[in-house]
Legacy VTK file of the C-alpha trace (Angstrom):
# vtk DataFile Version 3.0
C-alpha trace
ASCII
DATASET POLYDATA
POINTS 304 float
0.000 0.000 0.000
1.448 3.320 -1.180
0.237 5.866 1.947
2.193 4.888 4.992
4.856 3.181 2.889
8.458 4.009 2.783
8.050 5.571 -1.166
5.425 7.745 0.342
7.811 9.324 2.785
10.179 9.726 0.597
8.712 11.648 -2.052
7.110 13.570 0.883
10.049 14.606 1.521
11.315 15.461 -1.838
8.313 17.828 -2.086
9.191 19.605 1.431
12.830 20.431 -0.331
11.255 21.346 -3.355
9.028 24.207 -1.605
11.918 25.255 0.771
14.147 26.024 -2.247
11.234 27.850 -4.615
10.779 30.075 -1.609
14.061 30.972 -1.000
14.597 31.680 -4.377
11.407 33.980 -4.522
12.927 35.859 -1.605
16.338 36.681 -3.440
14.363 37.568 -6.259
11.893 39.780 -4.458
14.713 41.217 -2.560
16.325 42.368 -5.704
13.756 44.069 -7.174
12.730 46.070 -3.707
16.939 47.147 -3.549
16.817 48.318 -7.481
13.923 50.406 -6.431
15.683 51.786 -3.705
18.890 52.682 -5.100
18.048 52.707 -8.897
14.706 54.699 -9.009
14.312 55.829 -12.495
13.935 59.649 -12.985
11.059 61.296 -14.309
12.839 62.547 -17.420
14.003 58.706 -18.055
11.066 57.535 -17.296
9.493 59.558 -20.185
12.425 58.619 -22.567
11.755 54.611 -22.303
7.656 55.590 -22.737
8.067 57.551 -25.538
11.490 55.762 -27.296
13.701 58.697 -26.564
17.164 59.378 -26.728
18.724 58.810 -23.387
20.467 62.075 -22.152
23.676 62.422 -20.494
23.949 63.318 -16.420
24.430 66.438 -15.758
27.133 66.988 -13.409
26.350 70.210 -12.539
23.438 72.570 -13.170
23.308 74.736 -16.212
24.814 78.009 -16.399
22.076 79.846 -16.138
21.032 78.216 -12.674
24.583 78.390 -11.416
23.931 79.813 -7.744
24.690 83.039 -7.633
27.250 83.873 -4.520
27.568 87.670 -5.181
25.693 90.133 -2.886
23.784 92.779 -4.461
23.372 95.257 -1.734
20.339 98.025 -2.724
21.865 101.271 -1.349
21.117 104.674 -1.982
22.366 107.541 -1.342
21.589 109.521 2.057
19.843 113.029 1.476
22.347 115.320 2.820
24.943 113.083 0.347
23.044 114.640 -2.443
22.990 118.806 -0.516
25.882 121.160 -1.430
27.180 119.730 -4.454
30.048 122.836 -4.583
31.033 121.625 -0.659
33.651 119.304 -1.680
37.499 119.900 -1.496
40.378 118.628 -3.497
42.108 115.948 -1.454
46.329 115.978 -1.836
48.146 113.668 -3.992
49.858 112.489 -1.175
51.151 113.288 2.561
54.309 115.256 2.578
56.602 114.125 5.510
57.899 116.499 7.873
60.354 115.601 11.457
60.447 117.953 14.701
57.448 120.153 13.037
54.818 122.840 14.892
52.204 123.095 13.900
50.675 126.129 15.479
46.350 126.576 15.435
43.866 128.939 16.421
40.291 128.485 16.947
37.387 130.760 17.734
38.824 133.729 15.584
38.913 135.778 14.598
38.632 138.911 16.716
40.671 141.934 18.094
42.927 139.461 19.492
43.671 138.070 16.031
45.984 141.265 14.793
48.019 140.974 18.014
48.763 137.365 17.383
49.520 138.112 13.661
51.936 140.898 14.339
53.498 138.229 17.036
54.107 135.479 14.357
55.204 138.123 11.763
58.402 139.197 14.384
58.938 135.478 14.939
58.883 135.039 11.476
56.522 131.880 11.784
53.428 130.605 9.957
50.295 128.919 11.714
46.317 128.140 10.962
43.594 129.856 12.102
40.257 127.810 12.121
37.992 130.713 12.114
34.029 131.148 13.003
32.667 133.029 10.388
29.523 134.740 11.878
29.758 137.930 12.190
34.095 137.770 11.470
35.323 140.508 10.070
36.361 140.167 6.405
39.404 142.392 6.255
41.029 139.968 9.133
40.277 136.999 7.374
42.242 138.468 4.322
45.005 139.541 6.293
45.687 135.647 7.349
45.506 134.572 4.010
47.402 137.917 2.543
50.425 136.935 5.432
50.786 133.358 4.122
49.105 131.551 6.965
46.514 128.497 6.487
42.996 129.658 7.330
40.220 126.321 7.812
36.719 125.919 8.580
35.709 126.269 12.486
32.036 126.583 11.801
30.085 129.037 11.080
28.295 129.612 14.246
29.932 127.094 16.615
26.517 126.252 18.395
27.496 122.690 19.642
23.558 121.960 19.917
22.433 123.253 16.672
25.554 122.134 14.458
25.979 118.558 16.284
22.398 118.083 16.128
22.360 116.062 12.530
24.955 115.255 9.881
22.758 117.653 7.980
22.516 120.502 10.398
26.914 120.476 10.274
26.783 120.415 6.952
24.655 123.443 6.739
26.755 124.947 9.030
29.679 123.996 6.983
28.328 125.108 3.685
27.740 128.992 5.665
31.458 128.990 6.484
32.539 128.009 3.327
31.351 130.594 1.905
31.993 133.403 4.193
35.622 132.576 3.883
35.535 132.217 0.041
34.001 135.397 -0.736
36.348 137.189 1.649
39.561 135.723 0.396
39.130 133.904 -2.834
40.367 130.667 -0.795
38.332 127.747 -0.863
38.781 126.544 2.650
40.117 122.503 2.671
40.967 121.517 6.595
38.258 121.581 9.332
39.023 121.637 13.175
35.695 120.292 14.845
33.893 122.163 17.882
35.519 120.124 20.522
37.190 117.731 18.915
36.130 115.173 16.321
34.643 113.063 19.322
33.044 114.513 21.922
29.963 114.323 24.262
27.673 116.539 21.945
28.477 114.619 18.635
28.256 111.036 20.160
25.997 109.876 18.147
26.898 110.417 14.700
30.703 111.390 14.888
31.671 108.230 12.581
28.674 109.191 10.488
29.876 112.867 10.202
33.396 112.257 9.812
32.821 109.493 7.093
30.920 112.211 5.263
33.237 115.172 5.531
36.200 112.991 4.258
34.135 111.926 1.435
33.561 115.386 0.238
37.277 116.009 0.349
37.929 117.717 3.232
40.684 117.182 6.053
39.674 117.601 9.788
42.873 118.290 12.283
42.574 117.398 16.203
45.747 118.079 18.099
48.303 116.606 20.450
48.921 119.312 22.536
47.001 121.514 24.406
47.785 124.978 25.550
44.409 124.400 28.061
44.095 128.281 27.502
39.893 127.980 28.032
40.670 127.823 31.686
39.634 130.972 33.187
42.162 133.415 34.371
44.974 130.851 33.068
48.629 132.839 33.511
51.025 133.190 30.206
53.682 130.788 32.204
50.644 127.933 32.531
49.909 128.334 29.332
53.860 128.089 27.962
53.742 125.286 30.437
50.953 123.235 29.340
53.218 123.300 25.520
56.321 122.134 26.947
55.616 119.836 29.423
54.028 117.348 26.942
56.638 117.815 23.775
58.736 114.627 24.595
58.302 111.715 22.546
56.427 114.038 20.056
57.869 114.472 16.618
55.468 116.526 15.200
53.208 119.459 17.134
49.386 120.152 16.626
49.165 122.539 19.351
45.606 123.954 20.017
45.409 127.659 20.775
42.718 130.241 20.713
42.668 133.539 18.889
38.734 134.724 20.612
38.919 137.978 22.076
39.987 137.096 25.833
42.611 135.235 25.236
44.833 137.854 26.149
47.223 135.820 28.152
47.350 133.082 25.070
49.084 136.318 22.920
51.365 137.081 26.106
52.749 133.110 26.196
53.116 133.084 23.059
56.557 134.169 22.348
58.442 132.212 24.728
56.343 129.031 23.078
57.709 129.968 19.793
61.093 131.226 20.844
61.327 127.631 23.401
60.351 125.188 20.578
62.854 126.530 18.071
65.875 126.147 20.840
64.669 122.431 20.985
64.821 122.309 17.159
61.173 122.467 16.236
60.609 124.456 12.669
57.236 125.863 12.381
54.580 125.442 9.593
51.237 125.796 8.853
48.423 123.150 8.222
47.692 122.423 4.216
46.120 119.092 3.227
48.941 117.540 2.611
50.011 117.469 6.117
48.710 114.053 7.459
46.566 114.507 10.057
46.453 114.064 14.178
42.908 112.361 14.956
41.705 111.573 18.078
40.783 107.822 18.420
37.406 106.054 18.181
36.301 105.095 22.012
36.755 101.201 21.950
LINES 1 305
304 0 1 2 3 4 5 6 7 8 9 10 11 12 13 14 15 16 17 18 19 20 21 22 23 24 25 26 27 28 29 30 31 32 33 34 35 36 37 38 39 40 41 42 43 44 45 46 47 48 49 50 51 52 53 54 55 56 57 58 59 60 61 62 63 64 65 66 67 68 69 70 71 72 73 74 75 76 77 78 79 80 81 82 83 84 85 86 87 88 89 90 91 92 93 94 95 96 97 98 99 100 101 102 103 104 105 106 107 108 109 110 111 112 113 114 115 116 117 118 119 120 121 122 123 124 125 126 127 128 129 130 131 132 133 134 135 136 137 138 139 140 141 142 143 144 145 146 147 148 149 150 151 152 153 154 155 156 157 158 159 160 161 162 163 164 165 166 167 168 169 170 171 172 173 174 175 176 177 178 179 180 181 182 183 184 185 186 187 188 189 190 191 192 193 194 195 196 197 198 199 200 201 202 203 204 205 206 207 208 209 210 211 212 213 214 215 216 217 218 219 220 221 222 223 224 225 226 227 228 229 230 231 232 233 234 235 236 237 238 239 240 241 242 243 244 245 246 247 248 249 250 251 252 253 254 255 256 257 258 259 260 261 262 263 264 265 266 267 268 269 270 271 272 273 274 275 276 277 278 279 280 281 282 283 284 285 286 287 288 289 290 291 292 293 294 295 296 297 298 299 300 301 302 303
């Protein structure tokens, strides 16, 4: 009897082996095909091309030229208004800085006045030039001449030397600026190239827009001078020998003098001191010269 007999088993088991191995097989084979989908996913574009019998195309290794990224920066800016004001306020920047060793430089501010002439016959016995940063409000035109007509370097001061109105916007300076200008032009045919700021480039009433300010009158062309020395001659009731002082104590280690002054109408002791400063500095071998933009300048430093 075949069921039950040792043939039976046999081919029982023949047909077990059979089934093991078709089902391993379909395993490997369904294995495959999930793996090409995987890793070899056709793209949409070849997809198309095997539909419709195309061409295949080549890989592109790197996106056309016209979809290249773009890395540059295209920054929108335009200009400020007071950029575009005053279009005769600019100045005509030196070639280059002319060096100069054991120089004075010699400046007035708040001029001038009936102080002025004193100090101008002074230098003129002394036989020394200097630079007057004048205020031209109300300044008297035949004085402003007279600098220029002596050979000395007259700048811009401002016109009115209101710290609240002129530091009150980049604008309201250049305003200011613009009034100077042409006070000192019409007076002397000299178009003014050097400012000396009210107080300094920095100081507590321009805070907030001194790097805006400055950045703007360098752009125009202009040169603004600070100083190194002080004569500290705004103190009140200040004696010539303080004053002649304040000069020499802080020469050393200087090479070249920006010494701040004042020409306004008090200064009375300034114009007493200031022979022995002149006649001093020359015995420790200091020429003197006046300021001309081609005289690098002495700028105070921005607060870190």
């Amino acid at each position: 009897m075949y069921l039950g007999s040792v043939r039976f088993f046999k081919h029982v088991i023949y047909l077990t082996m059979t089934l093991v191995v078709g089902a391993a097989l379909l395993g490997i084979y369904t294995l495959t095909i999930q793996l090409n989908g995987s890793f070899f996913t056709k793209t949409a574009g070849a997809a198309a091309a095997e539909e419709f019998n195309l061409p295949p195309q080549e890989p592109l290794l790197e996106p056309p030229e016209e979809t290249q990224p773009d890395n540059t920066i295209t920054l929108n800016v335009t200009k400020m208004d007071y950029q575009q004001s005053y279009p005769e306020l600019y100045a005509v920047p030196a070639e280059q800085f002319r060096s100069g060793t054991k120089t004075a430089y010699l400046t007035f501010d708040d001029g001038p006045s009936a102080r002025t002439p004193e100090i101008l016959d002074i230098l003129k016995e002394h036989d020394v030039k200097a630079t007057f940063f004048v205020l031209t409000k109300d300044s008297d035109p035949d004085i402003l001449r007279r600098i220029v007509e002596e050979g000395h370097a007259i700048g811009i001061h401002t016109h009115t030397h209101r710290y609240g109105e002129i530091y009150a916007s980049v604008e309201a300076f250049l305003a200011d600026l613009q009034a100077a200008y042409e006070v000192i032009y019409r007076a002397t045919s000299v178009k003014p190239e050097i400012v000396r700021f009210p107080g300094g480039s920095i100081n507590s009433y321009n805070r907030g827009i001194y790097q805006e300010l400055i950045a703007e009158v360098l752009r125009r062309g202009f040169l603004y001078y600070d100083w190194n020395i002080s004569t500290v001659d705004t103190l009140p009731n200040v004696a010539p020998k303080e004053v002649v002082h304040n000069v020499l104590a802080n020469v050393e280690g200087k090479d070249n003098l920006f010494i701040l002054a004042h020409d306004s109408s008090n200064k009375k002791n300034t114009a007493k001191a200031l022979p022995e400063i002149i006649t001093s500095l020359k015995e420790l071998g200091y020429v003197f010269d006046k300021i001309d933009n081609s005289v690098e300048p002495v700028v105070f430093a921005y607060p870190q």
